[in-house]
C-alpha positions as CSV (number, residue, x, y, z in Angstrom):
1,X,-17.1,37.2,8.6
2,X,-16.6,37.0,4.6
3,X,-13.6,35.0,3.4
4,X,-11.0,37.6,1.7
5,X,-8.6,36.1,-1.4
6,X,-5.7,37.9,-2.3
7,X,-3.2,37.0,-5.2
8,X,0.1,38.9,-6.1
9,X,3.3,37.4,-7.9
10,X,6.7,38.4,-7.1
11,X,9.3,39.2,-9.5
12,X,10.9,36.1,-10.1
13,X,7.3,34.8,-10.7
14,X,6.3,33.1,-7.8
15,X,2.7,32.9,-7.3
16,X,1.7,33.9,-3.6
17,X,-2.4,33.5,-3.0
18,X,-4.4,34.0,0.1
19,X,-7.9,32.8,2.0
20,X,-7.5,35.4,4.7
21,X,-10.3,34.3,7.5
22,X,-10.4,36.9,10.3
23,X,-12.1,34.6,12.5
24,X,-9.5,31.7,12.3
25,X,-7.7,30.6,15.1
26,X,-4.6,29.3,13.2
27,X,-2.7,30.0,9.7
28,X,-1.7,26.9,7.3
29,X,1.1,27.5,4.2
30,X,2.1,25.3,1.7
31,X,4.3,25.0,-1.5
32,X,2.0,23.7,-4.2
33,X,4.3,22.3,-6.9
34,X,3.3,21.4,-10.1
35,X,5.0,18.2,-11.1
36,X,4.3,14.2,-10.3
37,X,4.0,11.4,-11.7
38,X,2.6,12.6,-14.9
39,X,5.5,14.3,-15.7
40,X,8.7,11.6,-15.0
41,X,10.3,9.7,-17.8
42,X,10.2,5.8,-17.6
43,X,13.4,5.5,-16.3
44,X,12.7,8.0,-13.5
45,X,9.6,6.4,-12.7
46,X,8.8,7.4,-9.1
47,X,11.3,10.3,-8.7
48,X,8.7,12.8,-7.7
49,X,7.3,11.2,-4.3
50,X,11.0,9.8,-3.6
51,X,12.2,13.9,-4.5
52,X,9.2,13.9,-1.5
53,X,10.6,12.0,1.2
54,X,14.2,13.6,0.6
55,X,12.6,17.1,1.0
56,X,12.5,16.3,4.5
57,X,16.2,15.3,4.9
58,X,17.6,18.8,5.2
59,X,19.2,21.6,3.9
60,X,22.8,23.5,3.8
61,X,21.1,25.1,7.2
62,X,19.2,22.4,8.8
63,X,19.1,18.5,8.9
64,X,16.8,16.1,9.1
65,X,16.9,16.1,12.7
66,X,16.3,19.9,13.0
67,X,13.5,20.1,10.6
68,X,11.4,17.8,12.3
69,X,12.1,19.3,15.3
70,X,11.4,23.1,14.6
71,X,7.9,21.6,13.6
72,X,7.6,20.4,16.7
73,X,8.8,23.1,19.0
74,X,6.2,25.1,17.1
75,X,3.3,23.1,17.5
76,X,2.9,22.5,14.1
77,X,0.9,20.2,12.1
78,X,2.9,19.3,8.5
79,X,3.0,17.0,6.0
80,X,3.5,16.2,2.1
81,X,1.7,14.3,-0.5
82,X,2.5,13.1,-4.6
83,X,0.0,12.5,-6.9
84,X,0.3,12.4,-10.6
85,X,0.3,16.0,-11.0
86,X,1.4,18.2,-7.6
87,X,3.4,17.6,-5.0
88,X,2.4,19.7,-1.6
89,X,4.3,20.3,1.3
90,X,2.1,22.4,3.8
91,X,2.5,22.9,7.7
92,X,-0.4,24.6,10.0
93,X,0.7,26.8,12.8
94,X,-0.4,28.9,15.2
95,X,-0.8,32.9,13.8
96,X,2.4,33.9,15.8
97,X,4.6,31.3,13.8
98,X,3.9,32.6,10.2
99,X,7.4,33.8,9.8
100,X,9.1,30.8,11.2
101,X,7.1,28.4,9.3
102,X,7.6,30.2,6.3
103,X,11.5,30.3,7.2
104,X,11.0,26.5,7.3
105,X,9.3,25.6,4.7
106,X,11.3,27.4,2.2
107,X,14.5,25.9,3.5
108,X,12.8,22.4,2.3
109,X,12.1,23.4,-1.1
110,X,15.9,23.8,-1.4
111,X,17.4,20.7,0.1
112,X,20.7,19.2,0.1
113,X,20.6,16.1,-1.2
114,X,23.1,14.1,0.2
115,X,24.4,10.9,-1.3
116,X,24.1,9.0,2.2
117,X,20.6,10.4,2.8
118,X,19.5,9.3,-0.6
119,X,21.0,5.8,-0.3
120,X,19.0,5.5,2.8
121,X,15.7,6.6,1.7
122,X,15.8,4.7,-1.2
123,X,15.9,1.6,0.9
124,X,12.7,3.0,2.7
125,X,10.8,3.8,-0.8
126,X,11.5,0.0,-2.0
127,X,10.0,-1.1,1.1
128,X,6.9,1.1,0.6
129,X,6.7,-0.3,-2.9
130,X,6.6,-3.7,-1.5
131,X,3.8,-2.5,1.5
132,X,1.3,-1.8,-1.0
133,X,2.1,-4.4,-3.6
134,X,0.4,-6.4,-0.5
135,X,-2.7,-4.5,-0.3
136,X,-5.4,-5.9,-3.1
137,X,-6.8,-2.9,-3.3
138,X,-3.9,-0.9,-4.1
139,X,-3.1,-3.8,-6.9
140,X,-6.4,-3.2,-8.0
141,X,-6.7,0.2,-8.2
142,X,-3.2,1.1,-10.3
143,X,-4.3,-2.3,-12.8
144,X,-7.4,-0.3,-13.6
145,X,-5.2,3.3,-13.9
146,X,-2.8,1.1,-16.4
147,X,-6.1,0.1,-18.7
148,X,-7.7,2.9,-18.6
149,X,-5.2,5.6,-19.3
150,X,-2.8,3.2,-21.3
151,X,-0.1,5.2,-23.0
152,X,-1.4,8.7,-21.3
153,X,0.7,9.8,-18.9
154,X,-1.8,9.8,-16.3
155,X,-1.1,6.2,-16.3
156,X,2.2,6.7,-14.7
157,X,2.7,5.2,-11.0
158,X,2.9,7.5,-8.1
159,X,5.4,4.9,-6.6
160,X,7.3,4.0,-9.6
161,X,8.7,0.3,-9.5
162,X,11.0,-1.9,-7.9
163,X,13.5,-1.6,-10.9
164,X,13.1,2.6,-11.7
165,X,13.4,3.7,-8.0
166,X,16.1,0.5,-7.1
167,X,18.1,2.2,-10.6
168,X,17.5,5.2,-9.8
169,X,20.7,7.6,-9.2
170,X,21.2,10.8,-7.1
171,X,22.2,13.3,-10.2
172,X,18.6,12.2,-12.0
173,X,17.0,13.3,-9.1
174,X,18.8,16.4,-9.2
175,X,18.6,17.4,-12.4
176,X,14.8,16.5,-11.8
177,X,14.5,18.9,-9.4
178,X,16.5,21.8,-11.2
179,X,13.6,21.3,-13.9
180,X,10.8,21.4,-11.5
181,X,11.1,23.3,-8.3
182,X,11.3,26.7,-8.9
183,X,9.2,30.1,-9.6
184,X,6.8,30.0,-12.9
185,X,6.3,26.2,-11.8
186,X,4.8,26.6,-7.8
187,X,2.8,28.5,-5.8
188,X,3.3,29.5,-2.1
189,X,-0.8,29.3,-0.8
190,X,-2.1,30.0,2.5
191,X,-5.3,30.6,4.3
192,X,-6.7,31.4,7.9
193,X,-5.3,34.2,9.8
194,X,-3.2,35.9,7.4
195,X,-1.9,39.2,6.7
196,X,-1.2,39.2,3.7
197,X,0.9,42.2,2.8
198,X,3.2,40.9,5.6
199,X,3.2,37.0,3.9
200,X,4.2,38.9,0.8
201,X,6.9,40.1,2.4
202,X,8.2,37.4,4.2
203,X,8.3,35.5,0.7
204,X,10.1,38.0,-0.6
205,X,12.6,37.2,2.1
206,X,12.6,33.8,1.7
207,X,12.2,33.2,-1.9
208,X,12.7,36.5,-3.4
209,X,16.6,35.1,-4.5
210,X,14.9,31.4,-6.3
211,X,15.4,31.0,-9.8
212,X,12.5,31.2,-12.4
213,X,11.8,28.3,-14.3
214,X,10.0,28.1,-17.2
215,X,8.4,24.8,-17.4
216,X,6.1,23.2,-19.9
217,X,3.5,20.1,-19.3
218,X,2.4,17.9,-22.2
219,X,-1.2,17.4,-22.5
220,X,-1.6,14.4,-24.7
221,X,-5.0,14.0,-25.7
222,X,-6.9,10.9,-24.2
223,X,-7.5,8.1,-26.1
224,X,-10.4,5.6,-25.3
225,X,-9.3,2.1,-24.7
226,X,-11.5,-1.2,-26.4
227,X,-11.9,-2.9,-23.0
228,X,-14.1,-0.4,-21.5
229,X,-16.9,-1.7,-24.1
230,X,-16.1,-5.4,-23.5
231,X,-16.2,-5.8,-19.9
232,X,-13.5,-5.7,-17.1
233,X,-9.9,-5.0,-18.1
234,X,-7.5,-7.9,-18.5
235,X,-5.3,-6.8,-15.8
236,X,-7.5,-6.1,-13.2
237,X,-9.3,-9.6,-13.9
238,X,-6.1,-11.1,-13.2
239,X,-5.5,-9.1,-10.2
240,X,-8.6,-10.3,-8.4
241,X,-8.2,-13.8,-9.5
242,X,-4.6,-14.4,-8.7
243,X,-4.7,-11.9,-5.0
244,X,-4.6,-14.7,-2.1
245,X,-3.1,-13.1,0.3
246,X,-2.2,-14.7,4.5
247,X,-4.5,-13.4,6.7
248,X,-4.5,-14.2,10.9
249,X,-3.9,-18.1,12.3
250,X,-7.7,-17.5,13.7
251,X,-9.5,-16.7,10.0
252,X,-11.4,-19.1,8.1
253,X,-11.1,-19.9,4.5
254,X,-13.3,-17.5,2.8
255,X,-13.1,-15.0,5.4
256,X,-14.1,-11.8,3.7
257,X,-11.4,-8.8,4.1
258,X,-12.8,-5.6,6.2
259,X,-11.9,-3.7,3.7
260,X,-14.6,-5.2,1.3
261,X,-17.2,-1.9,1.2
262,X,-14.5,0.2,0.8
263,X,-13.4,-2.0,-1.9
264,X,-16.5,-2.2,-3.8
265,X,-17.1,1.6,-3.7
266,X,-14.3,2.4,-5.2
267,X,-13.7,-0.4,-7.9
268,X,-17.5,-0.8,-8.6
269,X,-18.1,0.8,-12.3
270,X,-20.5,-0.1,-15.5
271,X,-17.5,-1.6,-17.6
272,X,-16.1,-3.7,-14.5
273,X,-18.0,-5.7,-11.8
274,X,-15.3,-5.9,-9.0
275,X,-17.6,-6.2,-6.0
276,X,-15.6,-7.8,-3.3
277,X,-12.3,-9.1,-2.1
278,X,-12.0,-12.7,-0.2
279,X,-9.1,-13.4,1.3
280,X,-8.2,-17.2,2.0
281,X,-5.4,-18.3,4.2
282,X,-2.7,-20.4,2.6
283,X,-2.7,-24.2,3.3
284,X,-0.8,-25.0,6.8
């Protein structure tokens, strides 16, 4: 059976698209936002994936405890992700629970914010900073993103740093979101088994009452940096040389990570020959 797509905007300028699949045995919705990384100040570094997490720590109708579980009583399969230009919060459901996921996830993109609930998470975002400052290829891969993009905001962390999320304060993240999360800046997409005259309807319910935003994005134009010509950039180069990270009491020095292939693949290009990553075990 064909795919149908279907695209209407309500009148406070939220965008509502379909992939209606007649055949599908399940429906999946989502809040596409367009902001991230690309798009925070210095000194909000990190403020859209932390805005993330915080999502999820309820509303004037619902806390944290009840969000997570009306997922589960549904069924449902849900998540979020950042990257340096959307953030996505998406759920997949059985057909049946359209209206009640839909209820939900709407509910998110208006959360409370609470002071005690941000204190907390924040605590829980430094410690995810310091997770992946111990992967290599993590390290690796943002030292590359810094040369390559320099100044462009594409450069921009998805995690921020130790000292913008550590300084960051509850009222910039507000007035972050005020900026961001709203009609004229998101789109509500769906796909599987979907009618979509009733989806339309339900977002009217939902979201009909949100504010429209009208939010601009600066598109700087790229500039090319004088490494890529020379050889391997200067931060990635001391990356590799200076990551010696503890591995297990049973591994020999010059034990080779497993992650090595995967490691290769990605950082393997003509202007920079990182092929591998060898972990040696600090002297006992």
């Amino acid at each position: 059976m064909a795919l149908k797509f279907k695209k209407t905007q309500l009148e406070n300028g939220l965008d509502v698209i379909a992939e209606i699949n007649d055949a599908a045995h399940s429906t999946a919705l989502g809040f596409m936002v367009k902001t991230g990384s690309r798009d925070e100040a210095a000194e909000v570094s990190g403020v859209s994936h932390f805005l993330e997490h915080m999502m999820f720590k309820g509303t004037a109708r619902r806390n944290s405890q009840q969000v997570n579980e009306e997922f589960d009583a549904m069924g449902a399969k849900n998540n979020a992700f950042t990257s340096n230009e959307v953030t996505c919060y998406w759920a997949q459901v059985l057909p049946e629970f359209t209206d009640r996921a839909l209820d939900l996830l709407s509910d998110m993109m208006r959360p409370a914010l609470r002071t005690e609930d941000f204190d907390m998470e924040k605590k829980v975002i430094l410690e995810e900073i310091a997770l992946y400052l111990d992967r290599p290829s993590h390290v690796l891969f943002e030292a590359i993103m810094a040369d390559h993009f320099g100044k462009h905001p594409m450069a921009n962390s998805v995690l921020g740093s130790k000292e913008s999320v550590g300084g960051l304060a509850r009222d910039a993240m507000k007035n972050y979101f005020d900026s961001r999360y709203g009609p004229g800046n998101m789109v509500l997409a769906a796909s599987g088994r979907i009618h979509f005259d009733e989806l339309v309807a339900m977002a009217q319910k939902y979201c009909g009452s949100w504010k429209h935003l009208d939010v601009t994005r600066d598109y700087p134009a790229a500039q090319a940096t004088a490494w890529r010509s020379t050889g391997c950039p200067a931060s990635a180069r001391s990356a590799r040389s200076t990551a010696s990270w503890p591995t297990s009491p049973t591994s020999r020095r010059g034990w080779t990570s497993p992650w090595t292939p995967w490691t290769a693949g990605t950082f393997r290009r003509p202007w920079c020959s990182i092929r591998r990553v060898t972990w040696s075990p600090r002297a006992s």
